[in-house]
C-alpha positions as CSV (number, residue, x, y, z in Angstrom):
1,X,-7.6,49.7,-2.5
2,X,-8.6,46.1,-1.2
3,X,-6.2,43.7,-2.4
4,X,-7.2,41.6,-5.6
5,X,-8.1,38.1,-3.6
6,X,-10.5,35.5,-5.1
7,X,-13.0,36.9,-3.0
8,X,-15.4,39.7,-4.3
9,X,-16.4,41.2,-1.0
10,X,-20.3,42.7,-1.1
11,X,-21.3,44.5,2.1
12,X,-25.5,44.9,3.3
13,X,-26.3,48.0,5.2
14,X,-29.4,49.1,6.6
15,X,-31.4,49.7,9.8
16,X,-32.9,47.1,11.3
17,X,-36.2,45.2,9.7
18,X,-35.8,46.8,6.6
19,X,-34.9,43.5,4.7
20,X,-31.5,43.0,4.6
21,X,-31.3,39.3,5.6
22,X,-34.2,39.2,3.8
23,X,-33.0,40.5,0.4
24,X,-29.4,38.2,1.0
25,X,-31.3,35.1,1.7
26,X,-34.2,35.1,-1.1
27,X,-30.8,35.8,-3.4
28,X,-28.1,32.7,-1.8
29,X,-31.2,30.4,-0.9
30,X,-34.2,31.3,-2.6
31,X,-36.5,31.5,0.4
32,X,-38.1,34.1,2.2
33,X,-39.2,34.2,6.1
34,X,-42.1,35.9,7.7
35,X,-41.0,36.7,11.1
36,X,-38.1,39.0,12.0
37,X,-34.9,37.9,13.6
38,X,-32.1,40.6,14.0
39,X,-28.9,40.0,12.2
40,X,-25.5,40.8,14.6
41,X,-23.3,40.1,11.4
42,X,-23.6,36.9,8.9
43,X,-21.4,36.2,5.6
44,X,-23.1,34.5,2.7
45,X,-20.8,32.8,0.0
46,X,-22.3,32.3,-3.4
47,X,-19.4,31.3,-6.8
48,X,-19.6,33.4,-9.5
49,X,-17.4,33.9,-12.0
50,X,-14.6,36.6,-12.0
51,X,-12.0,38.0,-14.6
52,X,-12.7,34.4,-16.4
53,X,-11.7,32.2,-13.4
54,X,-14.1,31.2,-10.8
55,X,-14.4,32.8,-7.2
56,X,-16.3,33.6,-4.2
57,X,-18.7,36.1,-4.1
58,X,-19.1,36.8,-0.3
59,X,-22.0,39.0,0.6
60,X,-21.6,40.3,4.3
61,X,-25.5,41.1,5.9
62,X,-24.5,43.4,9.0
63,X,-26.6,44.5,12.0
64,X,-29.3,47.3,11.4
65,X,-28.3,48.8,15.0
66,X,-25.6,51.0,15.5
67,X,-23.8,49.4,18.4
68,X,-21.0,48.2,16.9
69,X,-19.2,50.9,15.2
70,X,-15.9,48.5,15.0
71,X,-17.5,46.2,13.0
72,X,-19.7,48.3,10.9
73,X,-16.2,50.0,10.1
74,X,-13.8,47.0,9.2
75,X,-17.3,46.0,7.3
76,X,-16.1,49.4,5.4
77,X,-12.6,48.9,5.0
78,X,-12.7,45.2,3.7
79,X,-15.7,45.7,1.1
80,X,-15.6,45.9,-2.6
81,X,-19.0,46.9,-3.3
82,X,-21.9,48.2,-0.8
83,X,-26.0,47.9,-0.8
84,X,-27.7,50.5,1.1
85,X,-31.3,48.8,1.9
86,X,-34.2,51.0,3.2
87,X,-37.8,50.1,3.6
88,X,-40.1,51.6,1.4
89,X,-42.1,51.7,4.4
90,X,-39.7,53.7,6.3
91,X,-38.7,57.3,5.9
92,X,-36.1,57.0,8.4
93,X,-34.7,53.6,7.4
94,X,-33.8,56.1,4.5
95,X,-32.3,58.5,6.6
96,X,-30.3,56.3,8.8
97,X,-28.3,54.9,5.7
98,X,-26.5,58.9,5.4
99,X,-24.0,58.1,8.3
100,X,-23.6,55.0,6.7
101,X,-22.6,56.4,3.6
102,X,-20.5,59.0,5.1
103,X,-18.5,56.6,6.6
104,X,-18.2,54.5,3.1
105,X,-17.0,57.9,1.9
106,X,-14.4,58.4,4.5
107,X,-13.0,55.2,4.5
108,X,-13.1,54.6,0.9
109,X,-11.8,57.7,-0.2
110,X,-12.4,57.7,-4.0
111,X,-16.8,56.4,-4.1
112,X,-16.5,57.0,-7.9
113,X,-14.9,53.7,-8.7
114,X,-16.8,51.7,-6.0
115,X,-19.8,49.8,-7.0
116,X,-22.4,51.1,-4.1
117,X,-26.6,50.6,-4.8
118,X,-29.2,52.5,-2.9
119,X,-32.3,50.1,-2.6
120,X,-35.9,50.0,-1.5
121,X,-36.7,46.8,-0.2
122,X,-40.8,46.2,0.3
123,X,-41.9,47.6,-2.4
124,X,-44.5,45.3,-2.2
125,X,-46.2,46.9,0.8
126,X,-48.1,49.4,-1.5
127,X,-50.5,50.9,1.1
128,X,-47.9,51.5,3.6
129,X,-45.5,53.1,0.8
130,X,-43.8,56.1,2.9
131,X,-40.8,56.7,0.6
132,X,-41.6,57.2,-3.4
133,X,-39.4,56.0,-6.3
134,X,-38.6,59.6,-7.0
135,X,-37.1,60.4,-3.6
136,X,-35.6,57.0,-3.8
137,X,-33.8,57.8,-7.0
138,X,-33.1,61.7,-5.9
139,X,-30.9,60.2,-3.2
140,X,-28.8,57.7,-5.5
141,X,-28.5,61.0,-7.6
142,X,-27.2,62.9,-5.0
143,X,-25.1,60.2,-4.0
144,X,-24.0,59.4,-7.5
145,X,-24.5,55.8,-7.0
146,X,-26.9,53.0,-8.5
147,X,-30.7,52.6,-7.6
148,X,-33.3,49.6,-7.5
149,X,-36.5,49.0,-5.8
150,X,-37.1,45.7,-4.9
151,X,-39.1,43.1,-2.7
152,X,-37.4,39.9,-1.0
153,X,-41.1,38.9,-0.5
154,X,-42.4,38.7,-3.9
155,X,-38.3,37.9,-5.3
156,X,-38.8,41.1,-7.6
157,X,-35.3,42.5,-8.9
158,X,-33.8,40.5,-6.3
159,X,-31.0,38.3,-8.7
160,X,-31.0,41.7,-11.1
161,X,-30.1,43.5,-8.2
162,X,-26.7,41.5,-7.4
163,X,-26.2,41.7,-10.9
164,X,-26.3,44.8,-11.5
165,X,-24.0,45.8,-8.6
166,X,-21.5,43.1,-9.9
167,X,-21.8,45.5,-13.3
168,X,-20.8,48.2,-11.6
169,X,-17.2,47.0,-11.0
170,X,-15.0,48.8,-13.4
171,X,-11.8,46.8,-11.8
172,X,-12.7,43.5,-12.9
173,X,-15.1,41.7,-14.8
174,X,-17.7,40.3,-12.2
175,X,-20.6,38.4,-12.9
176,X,-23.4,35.3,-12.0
177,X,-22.6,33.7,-14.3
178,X,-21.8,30.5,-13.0
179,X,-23.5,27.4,-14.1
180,X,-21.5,28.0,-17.5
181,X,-24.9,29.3,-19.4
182,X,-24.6,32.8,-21.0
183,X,-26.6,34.7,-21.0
184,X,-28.4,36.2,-24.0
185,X,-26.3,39.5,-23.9
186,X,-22.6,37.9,-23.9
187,X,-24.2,35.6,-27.0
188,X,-24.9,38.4,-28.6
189,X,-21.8,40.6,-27.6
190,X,-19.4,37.3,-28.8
191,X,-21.8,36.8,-32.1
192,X,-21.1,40.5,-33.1
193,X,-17.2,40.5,-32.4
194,X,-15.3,40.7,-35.5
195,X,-18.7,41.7,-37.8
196,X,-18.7,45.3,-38.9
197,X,-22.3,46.5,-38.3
198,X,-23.5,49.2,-40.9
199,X,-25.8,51.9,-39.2
């Protein structure tokens, strides 16, 4: 188990132009860029808040080629939680994520208790669609982990995506939180503690 630091350690997987950077940048910066620029490894920081305290969400966005197995496994080994991105495009940006997962499973032991999100990135790109919801959500299934289609293009389910991964983690209470604001949920979760509620 990774040791409880003040970092919450998120780690992007993928092949290459599916949309990793794409997904991790639209999320920390808010913008989105046309052309394609493989990714050897960046790390993102973003503060959110974490078991009540403040700390660093660090998002890792790693290469979508296979030529560093080293890296792809300490990747592995140091992460709390994992996003799988495919292309919606892409039948076998979908079926280069099972070694991936594999490996997660091997390393990590236990998947049960590790927040890990199968998404479709593009989902945009209607017309060129190769990979449906269904088969999308038939792999999380399988996989028994979380699912999301989203598009860093159009920022669809972008934020909700990073938010629901963070509600994922059983360990600690994770979320984005940060600005102070609540959000309409936790208002409602704290205006309901201590009233009995007759069904």
């Amino acid at each position: 188990m990774p040791e409880q630091s003040n970092d919450y350690r998120v780690v992007v997987f993928g092949a290459g132009g599916v949309g990793k950077s794409s997904l991790v940048l639209r999320f920390v910066k808010g913008t989105f860029r046309e052309s394609y620029i493989p990714t050897i490894e960046d790390t993102y920081r973003q503060v959110i808040s974490c078991d009540k305290s403040i700390c660093t969400l660090q998002i890792t966005d790693t290469t979508g080629s296979h030529q560093f197995p080293a890296m792809q496994r300490l990747s592995i080994t140091k992460g709390h939680a994992f996003i799988l991105v495919y292309s919606t495009t892409s039948k076998q940006s979908l079926e280069e994520l099972k070694p991936i997962f594999e490996q997660i499973c091997l390393l990590k032991g236990d998947i049960e208790s590790i927040p890990i999100m199968l998404v479709g990135n593009k989902n945009d790109e209607v017309s060129a669609r190769e990979v449906e919801s269904s088969d999308g959500e038939a792999m999380a299934r399988r996989w028994k982990c979380a699912f999301m289609e989203t598009s860093a293009k159009t920022n669809h389910n972008v934020k909700e995506l990073f938010q629901e991964l963070l509600n994922l983690e059983k360990r600690r209470t994770v979320s984005l939180q940060i600005d102070g604001k609540k959000s309409k949920q936790q208002k409602r979760a704290e205006k309901l503690k201590g009233k009995c509620v007759v069904m």
